[in-house]
MIMI-879300 format. One line per 5 residues: number of its first residue (from 0); for each residue x negated, y negated, z of C-alpha. Coordinates in Angstrom, 1 decimal, padded with zeros to 4 digits. Layout:
# MIMI-879300
NUM	X Y Z; ...
***
This chain:
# MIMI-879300
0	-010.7 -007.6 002.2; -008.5 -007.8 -000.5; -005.1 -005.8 -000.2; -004.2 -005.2 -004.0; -006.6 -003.6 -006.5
5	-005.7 -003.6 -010.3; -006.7 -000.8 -012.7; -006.7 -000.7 -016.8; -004.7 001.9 -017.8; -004.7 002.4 -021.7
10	-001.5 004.0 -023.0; -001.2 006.2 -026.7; 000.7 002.8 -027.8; -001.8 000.8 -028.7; -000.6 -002.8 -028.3
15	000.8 -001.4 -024.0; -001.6 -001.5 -021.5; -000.9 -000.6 -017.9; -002.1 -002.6 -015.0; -001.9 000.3 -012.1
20	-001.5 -001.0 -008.6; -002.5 000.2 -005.4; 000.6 -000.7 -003.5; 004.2 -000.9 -004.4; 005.0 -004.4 -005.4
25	008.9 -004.1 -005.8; 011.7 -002.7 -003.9; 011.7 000.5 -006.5; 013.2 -001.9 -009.1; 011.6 -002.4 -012.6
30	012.3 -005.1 -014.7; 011.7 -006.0 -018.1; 011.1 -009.4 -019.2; 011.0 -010.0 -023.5; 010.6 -013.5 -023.2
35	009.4 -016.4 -020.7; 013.3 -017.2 -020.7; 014.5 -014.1 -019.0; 011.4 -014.2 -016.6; 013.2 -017.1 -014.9
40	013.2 -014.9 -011.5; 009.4 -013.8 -011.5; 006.9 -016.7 -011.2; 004.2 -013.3 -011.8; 005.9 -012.6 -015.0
45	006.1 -016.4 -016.6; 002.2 -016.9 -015.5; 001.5 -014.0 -017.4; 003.9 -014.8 -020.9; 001.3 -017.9 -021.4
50	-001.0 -015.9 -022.2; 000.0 -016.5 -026.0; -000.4 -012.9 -026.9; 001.8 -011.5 -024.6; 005.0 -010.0 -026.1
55	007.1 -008.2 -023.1; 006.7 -007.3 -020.0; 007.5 -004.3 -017.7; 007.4 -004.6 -014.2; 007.9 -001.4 -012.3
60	006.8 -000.1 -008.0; 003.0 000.2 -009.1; 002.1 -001.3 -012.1; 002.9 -004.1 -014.6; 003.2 -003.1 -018.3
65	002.3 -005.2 -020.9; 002.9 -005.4 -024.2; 000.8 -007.3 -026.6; 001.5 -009.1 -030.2; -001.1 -007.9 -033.0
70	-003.6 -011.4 -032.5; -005.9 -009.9 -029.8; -007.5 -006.7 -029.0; -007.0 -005.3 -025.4; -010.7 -004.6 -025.0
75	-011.0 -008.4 -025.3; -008.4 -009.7 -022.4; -007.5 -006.7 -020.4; -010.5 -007.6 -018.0; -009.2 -011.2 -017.6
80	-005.4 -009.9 -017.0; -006.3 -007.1 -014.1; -007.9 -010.2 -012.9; -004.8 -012.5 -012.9; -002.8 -010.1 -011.7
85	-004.9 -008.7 -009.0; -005.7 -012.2 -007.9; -001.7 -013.4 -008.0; -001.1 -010.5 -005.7; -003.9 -010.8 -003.1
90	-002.9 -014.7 -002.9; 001.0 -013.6 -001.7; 002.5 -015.4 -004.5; 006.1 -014.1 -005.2; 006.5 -011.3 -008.1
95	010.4 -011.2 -007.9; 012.7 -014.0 -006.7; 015.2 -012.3 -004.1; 018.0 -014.0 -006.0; 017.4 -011.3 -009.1
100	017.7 -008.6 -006.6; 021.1 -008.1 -007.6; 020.7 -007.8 -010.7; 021.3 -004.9 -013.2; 017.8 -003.7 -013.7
105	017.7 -003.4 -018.0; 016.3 -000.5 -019.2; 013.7 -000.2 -021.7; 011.9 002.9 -023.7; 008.9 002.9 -025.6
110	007.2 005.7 -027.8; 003.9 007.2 -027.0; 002.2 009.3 -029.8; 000.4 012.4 -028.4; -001.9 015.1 -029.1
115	000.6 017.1 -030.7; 002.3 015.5 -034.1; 005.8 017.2 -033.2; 006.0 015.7 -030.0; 006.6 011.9 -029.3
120	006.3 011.0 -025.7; 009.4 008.3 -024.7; 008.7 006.4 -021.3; 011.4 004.5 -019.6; 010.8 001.6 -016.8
125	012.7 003.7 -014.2; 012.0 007.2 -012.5; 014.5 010.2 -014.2; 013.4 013.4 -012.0; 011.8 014.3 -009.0
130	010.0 017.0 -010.6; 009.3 018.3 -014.8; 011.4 020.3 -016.7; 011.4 021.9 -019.5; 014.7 023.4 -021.9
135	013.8 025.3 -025.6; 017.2 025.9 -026.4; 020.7 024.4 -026.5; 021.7 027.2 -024.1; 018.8 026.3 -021.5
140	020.9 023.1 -021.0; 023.7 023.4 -018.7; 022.3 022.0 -015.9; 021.5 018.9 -018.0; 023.6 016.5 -019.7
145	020.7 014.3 -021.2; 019.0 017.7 -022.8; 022.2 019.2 -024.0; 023.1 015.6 -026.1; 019.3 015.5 -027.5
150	019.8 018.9 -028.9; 022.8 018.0 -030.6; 020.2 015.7 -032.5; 019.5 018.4 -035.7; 016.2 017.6 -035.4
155	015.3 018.3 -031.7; 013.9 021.7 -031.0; 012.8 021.1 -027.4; 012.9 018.9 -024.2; 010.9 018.3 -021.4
160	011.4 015.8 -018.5; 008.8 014.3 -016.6; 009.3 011.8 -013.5; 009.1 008.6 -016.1; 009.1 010.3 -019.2
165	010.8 012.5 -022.1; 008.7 014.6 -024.9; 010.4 015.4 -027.9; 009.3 018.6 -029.7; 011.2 018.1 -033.4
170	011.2 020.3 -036.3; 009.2 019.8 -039.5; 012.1 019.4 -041.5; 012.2 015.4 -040.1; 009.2 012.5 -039.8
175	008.8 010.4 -036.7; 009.5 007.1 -038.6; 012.8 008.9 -039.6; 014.1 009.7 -036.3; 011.8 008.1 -033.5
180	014.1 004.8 -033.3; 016.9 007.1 -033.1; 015.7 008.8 -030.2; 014.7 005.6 -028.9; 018.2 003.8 -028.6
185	020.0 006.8 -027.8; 017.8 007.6 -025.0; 018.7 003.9 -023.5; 021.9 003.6 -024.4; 022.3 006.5 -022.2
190	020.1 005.4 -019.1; 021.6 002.1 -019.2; 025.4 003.6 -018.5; 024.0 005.6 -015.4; 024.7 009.2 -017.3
195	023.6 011.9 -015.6; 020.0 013.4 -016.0; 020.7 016.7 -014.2; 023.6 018.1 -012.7; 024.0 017.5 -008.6
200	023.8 020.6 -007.6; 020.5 021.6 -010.5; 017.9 023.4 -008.0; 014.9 023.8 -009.2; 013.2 027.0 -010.2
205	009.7 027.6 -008.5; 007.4 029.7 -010.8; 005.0 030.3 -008.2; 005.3 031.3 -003.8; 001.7 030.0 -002.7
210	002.0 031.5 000.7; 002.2 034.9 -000.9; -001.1 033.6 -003.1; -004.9 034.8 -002.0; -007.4 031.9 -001.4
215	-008.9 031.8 -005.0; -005.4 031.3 -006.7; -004.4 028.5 -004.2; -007.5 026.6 -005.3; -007.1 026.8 -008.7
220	-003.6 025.3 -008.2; -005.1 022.7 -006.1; -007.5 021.7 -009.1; -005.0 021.9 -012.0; -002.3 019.5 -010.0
225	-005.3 017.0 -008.7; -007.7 016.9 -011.9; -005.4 018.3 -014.9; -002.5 017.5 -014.5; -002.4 013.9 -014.3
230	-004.3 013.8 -017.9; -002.0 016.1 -019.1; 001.0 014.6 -018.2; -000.5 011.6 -019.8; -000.4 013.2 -023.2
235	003.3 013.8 -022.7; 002.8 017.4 -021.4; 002.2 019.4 -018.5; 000.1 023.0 -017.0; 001.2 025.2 -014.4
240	-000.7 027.8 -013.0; 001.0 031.8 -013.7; -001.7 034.0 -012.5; -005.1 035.0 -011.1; -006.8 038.0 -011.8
245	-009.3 039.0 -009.6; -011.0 041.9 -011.2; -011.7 040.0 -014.8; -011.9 036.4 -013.0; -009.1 035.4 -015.6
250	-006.7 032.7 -015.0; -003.2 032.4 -017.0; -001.6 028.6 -017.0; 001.8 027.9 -018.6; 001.8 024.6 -021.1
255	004.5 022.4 -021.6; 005.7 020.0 -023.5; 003.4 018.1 -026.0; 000.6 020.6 -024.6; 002.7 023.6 -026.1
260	001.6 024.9 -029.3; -000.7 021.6 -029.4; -003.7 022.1 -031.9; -005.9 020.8 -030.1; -004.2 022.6 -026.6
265	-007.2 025.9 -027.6; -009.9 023.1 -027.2; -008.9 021.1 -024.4; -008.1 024.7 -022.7; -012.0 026.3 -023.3
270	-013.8 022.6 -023.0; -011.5 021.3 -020.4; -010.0 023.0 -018.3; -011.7 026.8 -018.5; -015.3 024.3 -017.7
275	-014.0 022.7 -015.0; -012.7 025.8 -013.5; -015.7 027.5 -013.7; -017.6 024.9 -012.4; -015.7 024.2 -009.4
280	-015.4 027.9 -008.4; -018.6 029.6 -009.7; -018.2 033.1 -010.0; -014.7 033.3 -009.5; -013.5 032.3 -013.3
285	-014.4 033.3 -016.5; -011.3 032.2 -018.2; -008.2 030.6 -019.1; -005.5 031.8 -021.2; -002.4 029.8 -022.1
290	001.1 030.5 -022.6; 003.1 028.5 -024.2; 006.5 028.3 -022.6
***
């Protein structure tokens, strides 16, 4: 029985696709790889570059990103890739020579459109938090170095922090092809001189004490973090459950990120989630109510 199994995993960027693994591949490192050159210490990465569409390569614990040039559509070789990959793995052929173990992993960032068009989604090759985060104001940011210097950015009006990821809320006043390769390099620059994301000592808050929770609310949180949360986080954002009321079978969730003030966050709520919720525990819900933090 084979060991690794490969996934497609499409990305809002178009010409990146995500090749999810089962199992961890690397020692926690990522990599990236721009050219067949720099892959000199991952045979997996060079058998991959000739492919002649193949324009860089991200190699992370559990999945290889790829990005492609603009000859090919995905839906036309991402099939044959999971393939290569999947079958490169199972055979035990070496992903990363041990000789580029000590190595300065480079960082990289790539933007991710999203639901919302104030938010842009940037995703870096290396993990920034154990847990999301969210800061609306310059004052929120204490605790944060990384938040407090993107607010000093005129057009940033909020942050939020995922494990891999930042969304930027900006203001109208500025377009995304103004300001998004701004973002972009300042965001790396940063990583890549091992600034701090969050203070030491930054604890975080818990919104919610599940052992004081009845049996109803605890299952609703068990939906939202298994089946929502992993598409919403996706889209740059993230859902939290606030309350459960028993009486009106209502259920109040807290958005974040691109999912706050979203357009399309009223739709995805009632068709989405409010469906799902009331499928899954009949007679319990009626409905979901957001509030955007």
């Amino acid at each position: 029985m084979s060991k690794y199994k490969v996934s497609v995993c499409k990305t809002r960027n178009k010409f990146i696709v995500k090749f999810e693994i089962n199992e961890f591949i690397t020692n926690h490192q990522n990599y990236e790889f721009n050219n067949i050159d720099e892959a000199a210490n991952s045979p997996l990465a060079k058998e991959l570059f000739y492919y002649p569409f193949v324009k860089k390569i991200y190699v992370a614990s559990n999945f290889i990103a790829i990005e492609r040039f603009n000859v090919v559509q995905w839906e036309d070789v991402q099939d044959e890739v999971a393939k290569k990959i999947e079958d490169y793995l199972n055979q035990g052929n070496t992903i990363i020579s041990e000789n580029s173990s000590d190595k300065k992993t480079p960082i990289s960032i790539y933007s991710e459109s999203t639901p919302n068009p104030a938010v842009l989604k940037f995703v870096a090759n290396k993990k920034l938090v154990d847990f999301q985060i969210e800061f609306n104001s310059i004052d929120e940011c204490k605790n944060s170095p990384l938040a407090l210097k993107l607010f000093n950015f005129p057009f940033v009006k909020s942050v939020f922090i995922d494990k891999n990821f930042i969304s930027i809320t900006k203001y109208d006043i500025s377009s995304w092809d103004d300001i998004t390769l701004t973002i972009r390099n300042f965001i790396k620059e940063y990583l890549e001189r091992d600034n701090k994301i969050l203070d030491d000592d930054y604890q975080k808050v818990e919104v919610i004490d599940q052992d004081n929770l009845d049996e109803t609310s605890k299952e609703i949180i068990f939906i939202l973090d298994e089946y929502i949360k992993p598409a919403v986080a996706a889209d740059g954002g993230n859902i939290m459950f606030k309350s459960y009321n028993k009486t009106n079978k209502s259920v109040s969730v807290i958005l974040q990120g691109a999912c706050s003030g979203c357009p399309s966050s009223t739709i995805t709520l009632k068709n989405g989630i409010e469906n799902m919720l009331k499928k899954l525990l009949k007679g319990k819900v009626e409905v979901v109510e957001a509030i955007n933090e």
